[in-house]
C-alpha positions as CSV (number, residue, x, y, z in Angstrom):
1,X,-84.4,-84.1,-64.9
2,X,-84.4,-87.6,-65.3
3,X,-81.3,-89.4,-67.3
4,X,-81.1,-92.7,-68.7
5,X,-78.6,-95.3,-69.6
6,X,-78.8,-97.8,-72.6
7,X,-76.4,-100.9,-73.0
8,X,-75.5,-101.2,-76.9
9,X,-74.9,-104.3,-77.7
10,X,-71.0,-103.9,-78.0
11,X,-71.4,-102.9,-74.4
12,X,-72.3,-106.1,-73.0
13,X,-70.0,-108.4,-71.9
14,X,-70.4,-112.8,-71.8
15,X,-68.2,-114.5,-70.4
16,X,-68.5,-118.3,-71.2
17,X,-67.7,-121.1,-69.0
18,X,-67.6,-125.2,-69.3
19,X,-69.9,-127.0,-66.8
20,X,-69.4,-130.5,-66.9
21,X,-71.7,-133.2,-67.4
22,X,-72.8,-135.1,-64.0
23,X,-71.8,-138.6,-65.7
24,X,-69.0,-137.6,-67.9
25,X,-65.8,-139.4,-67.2
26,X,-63.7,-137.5,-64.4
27,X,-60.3,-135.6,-64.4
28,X,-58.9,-138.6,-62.4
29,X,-59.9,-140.9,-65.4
30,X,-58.4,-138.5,-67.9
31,X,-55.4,-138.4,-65.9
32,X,-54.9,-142.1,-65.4
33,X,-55.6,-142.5,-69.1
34,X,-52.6,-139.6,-69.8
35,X,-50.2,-142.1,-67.3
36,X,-50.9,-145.3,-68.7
37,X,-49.9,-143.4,-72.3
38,X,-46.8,-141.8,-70.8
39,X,-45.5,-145.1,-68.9
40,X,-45.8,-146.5,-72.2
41,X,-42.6,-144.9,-73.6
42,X,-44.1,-144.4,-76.5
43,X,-44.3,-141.3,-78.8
44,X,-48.1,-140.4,-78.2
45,X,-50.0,-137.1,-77.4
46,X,-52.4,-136.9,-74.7
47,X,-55.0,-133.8,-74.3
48,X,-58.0,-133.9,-72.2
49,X,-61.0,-132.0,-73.9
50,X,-64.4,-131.0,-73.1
51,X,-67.0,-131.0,-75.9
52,X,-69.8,-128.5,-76.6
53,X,-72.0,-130.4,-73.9
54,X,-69.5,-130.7,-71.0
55,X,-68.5,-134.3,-71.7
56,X,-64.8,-134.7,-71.1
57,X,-63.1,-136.9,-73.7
58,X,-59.5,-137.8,-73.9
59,X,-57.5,-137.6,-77.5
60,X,-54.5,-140.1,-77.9
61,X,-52.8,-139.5,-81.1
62,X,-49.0,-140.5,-82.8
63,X,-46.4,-137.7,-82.6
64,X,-46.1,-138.2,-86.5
65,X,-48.7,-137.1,-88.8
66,X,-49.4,-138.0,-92.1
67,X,-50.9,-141.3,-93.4
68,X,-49.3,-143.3,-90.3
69,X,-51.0,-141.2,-87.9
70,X,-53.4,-142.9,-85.7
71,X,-55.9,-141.8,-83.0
72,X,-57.7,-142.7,-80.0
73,X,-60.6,-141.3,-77.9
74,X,-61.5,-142.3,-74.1
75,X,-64.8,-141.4,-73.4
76,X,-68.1,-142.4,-72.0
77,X,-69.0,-141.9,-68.5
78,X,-67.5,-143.0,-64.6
79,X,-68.9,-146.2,-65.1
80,X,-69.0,-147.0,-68.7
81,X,-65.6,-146.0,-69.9
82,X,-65.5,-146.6,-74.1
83,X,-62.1,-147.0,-76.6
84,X,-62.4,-145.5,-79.6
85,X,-60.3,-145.8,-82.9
86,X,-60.5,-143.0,-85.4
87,X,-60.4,-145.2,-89.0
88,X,-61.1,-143.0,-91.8
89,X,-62.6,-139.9,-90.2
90,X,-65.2,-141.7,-88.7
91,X,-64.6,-143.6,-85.1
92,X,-64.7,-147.3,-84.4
93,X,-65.7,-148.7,-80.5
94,X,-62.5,-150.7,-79.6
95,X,-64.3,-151.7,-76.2
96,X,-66.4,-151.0,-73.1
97,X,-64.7,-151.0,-69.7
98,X,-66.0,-150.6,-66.2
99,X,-62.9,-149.9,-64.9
100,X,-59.8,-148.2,-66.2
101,X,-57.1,-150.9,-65.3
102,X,-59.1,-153.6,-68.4
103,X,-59.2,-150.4,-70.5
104,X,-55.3,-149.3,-70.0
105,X,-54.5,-152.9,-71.1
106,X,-56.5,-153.1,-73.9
107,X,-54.9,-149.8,-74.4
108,X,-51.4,-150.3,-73.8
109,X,-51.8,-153.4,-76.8
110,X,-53.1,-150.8,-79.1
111,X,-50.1,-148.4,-78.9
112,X,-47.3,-150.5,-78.2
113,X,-45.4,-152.1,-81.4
114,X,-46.0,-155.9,-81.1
């Protein structure tokens, strides 16, 4: 007597997992990136995302929402880190930067009251 065993489909189980992209920007950028937001005494929130592809971006935006809200996405890759500005649901490049020191300045003049 011979008995078999079918999966159903409700049986199987997937478990999904982020892999990041080779030339995505690194958890040490994003993490620089979140301290030059925080040393900036300013009320900003900082959250480090992956996208569907593994690319890791970082998300700047105002504590307030509403029509003063502003954002700001860090992304690119180790060597080619790119500003964003998020002006009318649609983003704007701010700037290149090879490093992150040129990009925290350029930064740090974006979300500091003048």
């Amino acid at each position: 007597m011979t008995t078999m065993t079918h999966l159903t489909r409700s049986a199987v189980t997937r478990d999904e997992v982020v892999v990041r992209a080779f030339n995505s920007i690194t958890s040490e950028q994003a993490d620089a990136v979140a301290a030059i937001v925080h040393a900036s005494e300013q009320e900003w929130t900082v959250q480090a995302c992956d996208d569907y592809d593994g690319y890791r971006f970082v998300l700047i935006e105002t504590a307030r929402h509403g029509d003063e809200q502003k954002s700001f996405f860090v992304a690119g890759t180790v060597q080619r880190l790119e500003l964003f500005e998020d002006k009318e649901e649609s983003l704007a490049l701010v700037g290149t930067f090879s490093d992150i020191h040129t990009l925290g300045a350029r930064l740090i003049g974006l979300i500091c009251p003048q």
